[in-house]
N, C-alpha and C positions, 0 to 999 in steps of 0.2 A: 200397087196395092196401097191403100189407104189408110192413114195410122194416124193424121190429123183434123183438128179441123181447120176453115179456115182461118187468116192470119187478120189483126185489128190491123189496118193501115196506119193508123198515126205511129204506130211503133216498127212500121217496115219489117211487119213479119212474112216469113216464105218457110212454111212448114218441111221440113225431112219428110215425103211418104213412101217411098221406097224402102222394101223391109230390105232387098240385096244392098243397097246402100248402107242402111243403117249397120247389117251386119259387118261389111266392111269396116265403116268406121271405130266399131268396138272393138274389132281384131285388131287394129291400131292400137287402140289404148290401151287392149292388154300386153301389148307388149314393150309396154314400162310400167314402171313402182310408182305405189304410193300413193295416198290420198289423191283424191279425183275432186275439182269444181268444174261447174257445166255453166260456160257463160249462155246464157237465154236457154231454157228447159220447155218454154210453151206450152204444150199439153204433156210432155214427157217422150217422145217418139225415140229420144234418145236417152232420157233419165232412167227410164224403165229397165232398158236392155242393161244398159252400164251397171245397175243391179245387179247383175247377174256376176259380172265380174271379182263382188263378194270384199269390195274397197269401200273406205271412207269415202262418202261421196255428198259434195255439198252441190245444190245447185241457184246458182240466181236466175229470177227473171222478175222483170221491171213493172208486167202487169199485173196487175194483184190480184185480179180475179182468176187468171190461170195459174195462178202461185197458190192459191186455197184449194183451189181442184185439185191440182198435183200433189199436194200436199196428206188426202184422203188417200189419195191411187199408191204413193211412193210408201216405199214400205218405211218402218219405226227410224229404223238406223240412217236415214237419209233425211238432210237436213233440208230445207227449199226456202232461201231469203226472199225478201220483195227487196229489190232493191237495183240501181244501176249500174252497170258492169264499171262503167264508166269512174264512176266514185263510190265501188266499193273497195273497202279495205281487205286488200288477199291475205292467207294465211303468211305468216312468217317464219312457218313451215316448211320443209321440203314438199309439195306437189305438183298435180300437172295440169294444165289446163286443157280445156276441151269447147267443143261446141260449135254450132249454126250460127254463124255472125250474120247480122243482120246488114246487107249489101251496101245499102248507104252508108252504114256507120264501119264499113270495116276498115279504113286509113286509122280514123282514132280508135278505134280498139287493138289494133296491131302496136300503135304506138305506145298505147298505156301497156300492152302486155310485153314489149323489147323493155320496158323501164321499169318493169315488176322483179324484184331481184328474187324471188326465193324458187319458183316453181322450176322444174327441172324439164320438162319435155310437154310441147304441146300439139294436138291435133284439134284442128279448124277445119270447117267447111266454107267457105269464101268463095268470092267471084272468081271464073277460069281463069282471066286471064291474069289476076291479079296473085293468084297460088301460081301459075306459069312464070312473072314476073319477078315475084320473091324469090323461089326457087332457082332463078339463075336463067330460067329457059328462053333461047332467043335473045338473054341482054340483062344483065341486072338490073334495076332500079337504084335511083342514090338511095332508098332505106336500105334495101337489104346491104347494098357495100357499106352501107355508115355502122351496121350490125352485124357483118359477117365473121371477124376477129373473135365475137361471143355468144354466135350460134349456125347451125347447122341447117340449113331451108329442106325440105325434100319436098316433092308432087309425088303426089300418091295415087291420082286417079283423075277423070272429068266426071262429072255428076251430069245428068241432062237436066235441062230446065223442067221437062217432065217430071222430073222426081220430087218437084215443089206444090205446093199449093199454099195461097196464089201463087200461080207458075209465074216467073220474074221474064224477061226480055233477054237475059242471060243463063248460060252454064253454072255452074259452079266446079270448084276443083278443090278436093282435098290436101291441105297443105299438112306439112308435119314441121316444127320446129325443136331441134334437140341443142340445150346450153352448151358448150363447150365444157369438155373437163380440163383442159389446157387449153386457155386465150390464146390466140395469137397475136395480141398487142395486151398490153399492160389497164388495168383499168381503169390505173390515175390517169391513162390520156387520153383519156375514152373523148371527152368531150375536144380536146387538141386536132384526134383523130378524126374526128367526125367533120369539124370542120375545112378542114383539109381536104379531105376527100369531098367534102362539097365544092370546094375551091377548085379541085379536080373537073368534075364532075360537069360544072355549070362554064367553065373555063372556054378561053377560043384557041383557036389555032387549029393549023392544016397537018392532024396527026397527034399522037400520045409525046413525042418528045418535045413540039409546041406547047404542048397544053401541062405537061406536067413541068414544065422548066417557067412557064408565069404564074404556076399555083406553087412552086418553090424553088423562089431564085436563087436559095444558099447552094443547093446542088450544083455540082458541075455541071455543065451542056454535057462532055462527054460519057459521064457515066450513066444519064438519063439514057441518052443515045444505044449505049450498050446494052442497059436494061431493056428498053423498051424491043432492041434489033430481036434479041431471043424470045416473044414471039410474035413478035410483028409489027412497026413500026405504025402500021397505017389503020391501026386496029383505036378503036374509040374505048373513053371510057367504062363504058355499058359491058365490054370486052370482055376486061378484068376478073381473074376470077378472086376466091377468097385468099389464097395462098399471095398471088401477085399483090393486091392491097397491103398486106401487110410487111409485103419484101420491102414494096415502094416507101411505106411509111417508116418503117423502119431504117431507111435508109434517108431518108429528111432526116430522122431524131440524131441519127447520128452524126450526121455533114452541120447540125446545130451544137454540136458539143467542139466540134475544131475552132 
C-alpha cells in the first residue's frame, strides 16, 4: 500500500510504502527512551507514525521542498530541519536515531553515526545485505569489529524491494544498533583498537594464529595458539565474534605492559 510519493534521484531516494513495514519499524523505536531524530523524513511515511509515539521528535531531510510539505502535515511539536545528515550537528543530548538511509550513502552515514557520541539506540532501514553484515550474519565486517567493544548490531527483519518506490535492485534489512552500557574495551584506545583490528583484519597468513601473531608480534606464538585453538584455529577473522575481539585485544594491551 502506498504512503509515498516518488523519490528525486539526485538524492537516491527509495520511499518506506509498506504500512506492515512501517509499523514494524515504530515498534522498534518504541521500545527505547527518549527524544527521536529521523535521518531523511521525505514525505513523512515514517515521521508521521513516530508521532504517534508521543516523543520529542526532530526530523532532517536534505530536500527542501519535501521539508516545507512535511512541515504543514507534521504536527506543532515536531521539529523538520533542511539540512544534511551528513553535516548536521546531533543533539548532545541523550537520543536515538532512526530512519531510511539512502542505499548509496549508507557506509558514510553509519560512519558518521558510530562517531556521534550522545545518542543511545538506533533503528535504520538499509541495504539487506549490509544490516546482515553489521549484524554479524555469515561474517563481520572490519566496521562492525572496529565498533563492536561500543555497540550492540541486531537484524531485525528483510524488507522486500517491493516495499520501496522507486523500488531499488535490492532488499533492504532493518538493523538496530544499541550503545553499550559497559564497553568492552576502554575508550582511550578506541583508535589503538581499531587499528589493530584492522591489522587483523587485512593481515596474511594460513589461519588466525598466522595472522594475529604478524598484526602482534609482542604476543607469544604460544598463547595466540591457545587462544585461537578454543575455538578454532582455522577460523578467519570475519569469525570473531564481539566478546573474542576484545579478549584478543586485551590481551596485546597487556603482553605491551611486560
Amino acid at each position: 500500500m502506498r504512503t509515498q510519493t516518488h523519490g528525486r534521484h539526485e538524492f537516491g531516494q527509495n520511499f518506506l510504502t509498506d504500512r506492515s513495514i512501517v509499523s514494524t519499524f515504530v515498534d522498534l523505536v518504541g521500545r527505547t527512551d527518549g527524544p527521536i531524530v529521523e535521518i531523511g523524513t521525505g514525505d513523512g511515511a515514517l515521521t508521521l507514525p513516530l508521532e504517534k509515539l508521543g516523543r520529542p521528535l526532530t526530523g532532517i531531510e536534505i530536500d527542501h521542498r519535501r521539508a516545507e510539505r512535511l512541515r504543514r502535515r507534521a504536527s506543532p511539536s515536531t521539529t523538520i530541519v533542511t539540512a544534511d545528515f551528513l553535516r548536521f550537528r546531533a543533539p548532545a543530548a541523550p537520543h536515538v536515531l532512526v530512519g531510511n538511509l539512502p542505499f548509496h550513502e549508507t557506509t558514510p552515514m553509519l560512519r558518521r553515526i558510530l562517531r556521534s557520541p550522545a545518542w543511545t539506540d538506533a533503528v535504520l532501514l538499509v541495504q539487506w545485505e549490509v544490516a546482515r553484515r553489521r549484524a554479524g550474519v555469515g561474517g563481520a565486517t572490519l566496521m562492525t569489529a572496529q565498533w563492536w567493544p561500543w555497540y550492540e548490531f541486531g537484524l531485525e527483519g528483510r524488507v522486500p524491494a517491493a516495499a520501496f518506490r522507486p523500488r531499488p535492485n535490492v532488499d533492504g534489512g532493518l538493523l538496530t544498533i544499541t550503545r553499550r552500557e559497559r564497553p568492552l574495551a576502554a575508550g582511550a584506545r578506541r583508535e589503538e583498537y581499531q587499528e589493530f583490528v584492522r591489522r587483523v583484519f587485512t593481515g596474511r597468513g594460513r589461519g588466525l594464529p598466522q595472522i594475529v601473531a604478524a598484526a602482534a608480534p609482542d604476543l607469544p606464538r604460544r598463547r595466540i595458539q591457545e587462544w585461537a585453538r578454543r575455538g578454532g584455529a582455522q577460523r578467519l577473522p570475519k569469525d570473531l565474534g564481539a566478546g573474542e575481539w576484545a579478549e584478543l585485544f586485551g590481551m596485546r594491551v597487556e603482553g605491551g605492559r611486560r
